[in-house]
PyMOL commands that place a pseudoatom at each C-alpha (Angstrom):
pseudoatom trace, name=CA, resn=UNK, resi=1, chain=A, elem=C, hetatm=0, pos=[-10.522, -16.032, -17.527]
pseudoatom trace, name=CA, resn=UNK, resi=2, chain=A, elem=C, hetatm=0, pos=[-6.979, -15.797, -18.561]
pseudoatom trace, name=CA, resn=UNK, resi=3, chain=A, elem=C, hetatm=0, pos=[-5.153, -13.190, -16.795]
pseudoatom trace, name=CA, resn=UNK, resi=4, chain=A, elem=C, hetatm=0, pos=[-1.118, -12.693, -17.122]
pseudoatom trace, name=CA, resn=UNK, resi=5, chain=A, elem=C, hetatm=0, pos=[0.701, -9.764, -14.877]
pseudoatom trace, name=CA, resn=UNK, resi=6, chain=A, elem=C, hetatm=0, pos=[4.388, -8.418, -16.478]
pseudoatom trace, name=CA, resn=UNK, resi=7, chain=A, elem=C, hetatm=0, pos=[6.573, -5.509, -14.686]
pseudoatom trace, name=CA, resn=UNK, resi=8, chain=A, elem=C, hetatm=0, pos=[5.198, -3.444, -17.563]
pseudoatom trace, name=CA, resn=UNK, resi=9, chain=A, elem=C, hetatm=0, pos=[1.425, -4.531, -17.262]
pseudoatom trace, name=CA, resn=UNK, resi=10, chain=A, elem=C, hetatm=0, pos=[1.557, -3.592, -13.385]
pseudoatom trace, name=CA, resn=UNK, resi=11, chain=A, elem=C, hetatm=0, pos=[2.926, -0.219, -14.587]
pseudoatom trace, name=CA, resn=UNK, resi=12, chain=A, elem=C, hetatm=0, pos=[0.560, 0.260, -16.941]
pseudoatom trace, name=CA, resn=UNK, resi=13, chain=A, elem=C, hetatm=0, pos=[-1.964, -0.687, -14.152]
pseudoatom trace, name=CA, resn=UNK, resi=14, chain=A, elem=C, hetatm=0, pos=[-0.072, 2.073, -11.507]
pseudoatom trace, name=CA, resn=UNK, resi=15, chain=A, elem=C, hetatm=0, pos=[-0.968, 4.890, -14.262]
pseudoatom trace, name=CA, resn=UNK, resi=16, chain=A, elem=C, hetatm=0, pos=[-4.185, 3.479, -14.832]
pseudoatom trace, name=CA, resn=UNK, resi=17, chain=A, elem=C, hetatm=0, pos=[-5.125, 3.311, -11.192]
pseudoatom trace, name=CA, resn=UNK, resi=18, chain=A, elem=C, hetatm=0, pos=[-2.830, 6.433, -10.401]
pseudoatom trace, name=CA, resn=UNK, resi=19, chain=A, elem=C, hetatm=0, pos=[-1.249, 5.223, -7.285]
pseudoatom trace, name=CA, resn=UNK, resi=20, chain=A, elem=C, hetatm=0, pos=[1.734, 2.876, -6.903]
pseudoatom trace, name=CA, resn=UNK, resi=21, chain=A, elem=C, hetatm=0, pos=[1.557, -0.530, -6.569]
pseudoatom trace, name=CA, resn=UNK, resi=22, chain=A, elem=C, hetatm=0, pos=[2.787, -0.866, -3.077]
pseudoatom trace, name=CA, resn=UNK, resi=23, chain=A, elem=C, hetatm=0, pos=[-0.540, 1.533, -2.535]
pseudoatom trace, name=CA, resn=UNK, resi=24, chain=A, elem=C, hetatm=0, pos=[-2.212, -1.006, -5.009]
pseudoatom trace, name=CA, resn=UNK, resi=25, chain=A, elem=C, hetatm=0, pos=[-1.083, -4.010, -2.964]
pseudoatom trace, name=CA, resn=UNK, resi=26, chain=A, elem=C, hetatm=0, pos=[-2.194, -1.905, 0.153]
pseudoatom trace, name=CA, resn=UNK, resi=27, chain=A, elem=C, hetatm=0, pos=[-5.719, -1.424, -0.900]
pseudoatom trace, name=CA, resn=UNK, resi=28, chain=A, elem=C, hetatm=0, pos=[-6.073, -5.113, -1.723]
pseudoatom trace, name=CA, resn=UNK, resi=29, chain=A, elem=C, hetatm=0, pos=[-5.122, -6.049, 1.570]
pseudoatom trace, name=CA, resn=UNK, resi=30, chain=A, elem=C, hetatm=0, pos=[-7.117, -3.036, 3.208]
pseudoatom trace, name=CA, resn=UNK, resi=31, chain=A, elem=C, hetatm=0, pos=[-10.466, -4.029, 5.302]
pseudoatom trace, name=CA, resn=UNK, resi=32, chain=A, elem=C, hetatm=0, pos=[-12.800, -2.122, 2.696]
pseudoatom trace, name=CA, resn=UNK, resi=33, chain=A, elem=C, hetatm=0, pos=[-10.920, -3.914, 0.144]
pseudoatom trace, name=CA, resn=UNK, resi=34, chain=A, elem=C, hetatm=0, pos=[-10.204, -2.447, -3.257]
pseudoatom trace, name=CA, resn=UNK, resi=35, chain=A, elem=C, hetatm=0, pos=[-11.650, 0.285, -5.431]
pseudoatom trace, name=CA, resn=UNK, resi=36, chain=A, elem=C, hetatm=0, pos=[-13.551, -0.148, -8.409]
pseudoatom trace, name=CA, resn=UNK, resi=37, chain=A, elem=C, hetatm=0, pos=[-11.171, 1.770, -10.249]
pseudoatom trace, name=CA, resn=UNK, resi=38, chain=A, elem=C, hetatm=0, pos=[-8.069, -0.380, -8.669]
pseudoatom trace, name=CA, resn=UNK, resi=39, chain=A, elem=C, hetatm=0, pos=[-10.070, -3.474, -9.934]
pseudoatom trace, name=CA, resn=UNK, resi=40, chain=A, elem=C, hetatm=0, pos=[-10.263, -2.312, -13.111]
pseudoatom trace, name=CA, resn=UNK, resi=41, chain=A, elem=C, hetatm=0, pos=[-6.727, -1.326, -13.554]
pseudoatom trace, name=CA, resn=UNK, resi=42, chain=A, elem=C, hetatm=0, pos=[-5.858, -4.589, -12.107]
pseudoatom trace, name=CA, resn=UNK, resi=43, chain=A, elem=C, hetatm=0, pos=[-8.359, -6.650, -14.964]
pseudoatom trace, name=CA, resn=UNK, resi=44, chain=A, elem=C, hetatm=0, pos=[-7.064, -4.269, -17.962]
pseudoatom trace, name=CA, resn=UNK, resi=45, chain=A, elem=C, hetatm=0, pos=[-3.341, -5.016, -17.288]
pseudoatom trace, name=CA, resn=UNK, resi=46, chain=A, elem=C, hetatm=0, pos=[-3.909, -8.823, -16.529]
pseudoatom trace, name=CA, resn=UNK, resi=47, chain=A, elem=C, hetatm=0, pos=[-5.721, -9.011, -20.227]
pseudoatom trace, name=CA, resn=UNK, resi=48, chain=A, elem=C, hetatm=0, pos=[-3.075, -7.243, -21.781]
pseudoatom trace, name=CA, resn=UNK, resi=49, chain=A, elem=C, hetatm=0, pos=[-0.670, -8.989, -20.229]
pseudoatom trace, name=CA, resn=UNK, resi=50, chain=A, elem=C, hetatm=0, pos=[-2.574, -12.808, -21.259]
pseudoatom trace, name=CA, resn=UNK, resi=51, chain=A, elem=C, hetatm=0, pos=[-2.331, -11.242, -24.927]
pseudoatom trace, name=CA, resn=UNK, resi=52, chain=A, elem=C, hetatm=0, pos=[0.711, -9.673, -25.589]
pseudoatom trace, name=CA, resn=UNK, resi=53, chain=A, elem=C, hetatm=0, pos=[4.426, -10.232, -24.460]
pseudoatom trace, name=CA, resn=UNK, resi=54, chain=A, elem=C, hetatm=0, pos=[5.769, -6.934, -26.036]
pseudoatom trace, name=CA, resn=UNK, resi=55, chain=A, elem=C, hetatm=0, pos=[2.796, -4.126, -25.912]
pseudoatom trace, name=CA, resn=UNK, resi=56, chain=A, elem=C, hetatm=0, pos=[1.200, -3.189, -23.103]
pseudoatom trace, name=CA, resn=UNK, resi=57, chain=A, elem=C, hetatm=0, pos=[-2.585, -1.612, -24.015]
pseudoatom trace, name=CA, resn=UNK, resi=58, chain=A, elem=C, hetatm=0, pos=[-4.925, -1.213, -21.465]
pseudoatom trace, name=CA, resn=UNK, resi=59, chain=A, elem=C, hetatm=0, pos=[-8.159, -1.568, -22.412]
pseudoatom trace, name=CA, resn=UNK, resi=60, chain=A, elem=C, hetatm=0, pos=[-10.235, 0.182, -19.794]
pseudoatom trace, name=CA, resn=UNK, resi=61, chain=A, elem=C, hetatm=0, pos=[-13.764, 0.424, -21.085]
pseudoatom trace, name=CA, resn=UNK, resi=62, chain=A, elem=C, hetatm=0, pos=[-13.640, -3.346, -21.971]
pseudoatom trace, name=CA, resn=UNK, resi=63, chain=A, elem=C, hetatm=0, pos=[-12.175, -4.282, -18.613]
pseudoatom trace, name=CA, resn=UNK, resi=64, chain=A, elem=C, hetatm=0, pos=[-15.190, -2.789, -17.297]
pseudoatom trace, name=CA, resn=UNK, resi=65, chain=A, elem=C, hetatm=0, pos=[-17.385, -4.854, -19.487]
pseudoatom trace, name=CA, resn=UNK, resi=66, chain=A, elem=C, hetatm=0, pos=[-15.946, -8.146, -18.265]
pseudoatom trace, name=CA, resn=UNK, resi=67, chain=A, elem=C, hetatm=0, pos=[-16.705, -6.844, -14.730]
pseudoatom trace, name=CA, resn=UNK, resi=68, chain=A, elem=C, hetatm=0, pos=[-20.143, -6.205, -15.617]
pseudoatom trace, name=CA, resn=UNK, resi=69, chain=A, elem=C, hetatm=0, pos=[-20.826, -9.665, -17.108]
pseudoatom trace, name=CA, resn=UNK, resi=70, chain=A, elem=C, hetatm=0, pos=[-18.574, -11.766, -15.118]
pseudoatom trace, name=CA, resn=UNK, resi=71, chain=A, elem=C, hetatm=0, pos=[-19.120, -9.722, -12.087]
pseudoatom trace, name=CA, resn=UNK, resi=72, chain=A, elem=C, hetatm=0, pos=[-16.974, -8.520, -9.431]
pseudoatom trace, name=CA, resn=UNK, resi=73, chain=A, elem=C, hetatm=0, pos=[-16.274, -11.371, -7.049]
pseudoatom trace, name=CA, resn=UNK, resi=74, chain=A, elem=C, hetatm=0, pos=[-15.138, -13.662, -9.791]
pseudoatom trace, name=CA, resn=UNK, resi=75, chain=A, elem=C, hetatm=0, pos=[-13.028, -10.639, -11.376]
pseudoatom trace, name=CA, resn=UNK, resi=76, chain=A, elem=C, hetatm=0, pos=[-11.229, -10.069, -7.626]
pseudoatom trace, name=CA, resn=UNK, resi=77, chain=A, elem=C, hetatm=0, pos=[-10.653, -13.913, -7.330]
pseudoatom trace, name=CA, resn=UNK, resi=78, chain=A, elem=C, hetatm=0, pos=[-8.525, -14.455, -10.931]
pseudoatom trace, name=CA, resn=UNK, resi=79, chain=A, elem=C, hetatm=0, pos=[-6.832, -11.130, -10.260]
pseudoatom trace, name=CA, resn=UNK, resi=80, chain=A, elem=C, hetatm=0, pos=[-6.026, -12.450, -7.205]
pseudoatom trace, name=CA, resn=UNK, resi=81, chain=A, elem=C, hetatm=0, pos=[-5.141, -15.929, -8.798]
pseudoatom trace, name=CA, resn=UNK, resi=82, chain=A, elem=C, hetatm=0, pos=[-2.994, -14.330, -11.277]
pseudoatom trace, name=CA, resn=UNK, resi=83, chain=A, elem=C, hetatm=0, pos=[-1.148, -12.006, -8.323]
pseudoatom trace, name=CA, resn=UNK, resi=84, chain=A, elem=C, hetatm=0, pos=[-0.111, -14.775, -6.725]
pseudoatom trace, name=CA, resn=UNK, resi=85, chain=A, elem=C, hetatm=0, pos=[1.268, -16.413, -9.309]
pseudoatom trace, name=CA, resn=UNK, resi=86, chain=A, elem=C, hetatm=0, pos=[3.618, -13.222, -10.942]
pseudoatom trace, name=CA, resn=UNK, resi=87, chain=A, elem=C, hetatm=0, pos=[4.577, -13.445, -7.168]
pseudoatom trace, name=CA, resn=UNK, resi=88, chain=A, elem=C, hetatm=0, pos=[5.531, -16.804, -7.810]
pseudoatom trace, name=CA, resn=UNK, resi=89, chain=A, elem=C, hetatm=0, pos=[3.328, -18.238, -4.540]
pseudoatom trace, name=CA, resn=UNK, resi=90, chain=A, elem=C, hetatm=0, pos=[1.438, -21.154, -4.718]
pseudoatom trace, name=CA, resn=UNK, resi=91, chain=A, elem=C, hetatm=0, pos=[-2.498, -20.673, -5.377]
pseudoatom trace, name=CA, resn=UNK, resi=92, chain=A, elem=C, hetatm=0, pos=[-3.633, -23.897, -4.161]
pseudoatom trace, name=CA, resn=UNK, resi=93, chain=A, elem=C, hetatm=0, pos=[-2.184, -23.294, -0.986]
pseudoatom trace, name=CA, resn=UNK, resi=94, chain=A, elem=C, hetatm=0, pos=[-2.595, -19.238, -0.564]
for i in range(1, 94): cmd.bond("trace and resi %d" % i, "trace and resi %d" % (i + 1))
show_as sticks, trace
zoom trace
């Protein structure tokens, strides 16, 4: 799964989600982890982001599709995956 995050795809993901992304990054790091609806958000903007450098168009219905057949533990891991690397942190190491 190829997932890309931009400053504009995590915005689109904020209004998608409705909540910021420091609430975002909050959730994620929560005990009860992250909402459906956060994971989505998340999925959507990483797949826009993988396609396009210059539009952001989230794709909501299909991001819920790739949930459904990839399922939701994979889905969290590459969004995680692709978090750490906008963030510019090494994923082999954490």
């Amino acid at each position: 799964m190829n997932l890309k995050f931009t400053a504009n795809t995590l915005v689109a993901a904020e209004k998608s989600a409705g909540k910021s992304f420091v609430d975002i990054i909050a959730e994620l790091d929560s005990k009860s982890g992250a909402s459906l609806t956060t994971i989505r958000a998340l999925l959507a903007a990483g797949l826009a982001g993988a396609n396009s450098n210059y539009l952001v168009f989230l794709d909501d219905h299909g991001a819920g599709k790739v949930i459904d057949e990839r399922g939701i533990d994979v889905v969290a891991v590459e969004i995680g995956k692709a978090l750490r690397t906008y963030f510019g942190k090494d994923t082999a190491n954490g």
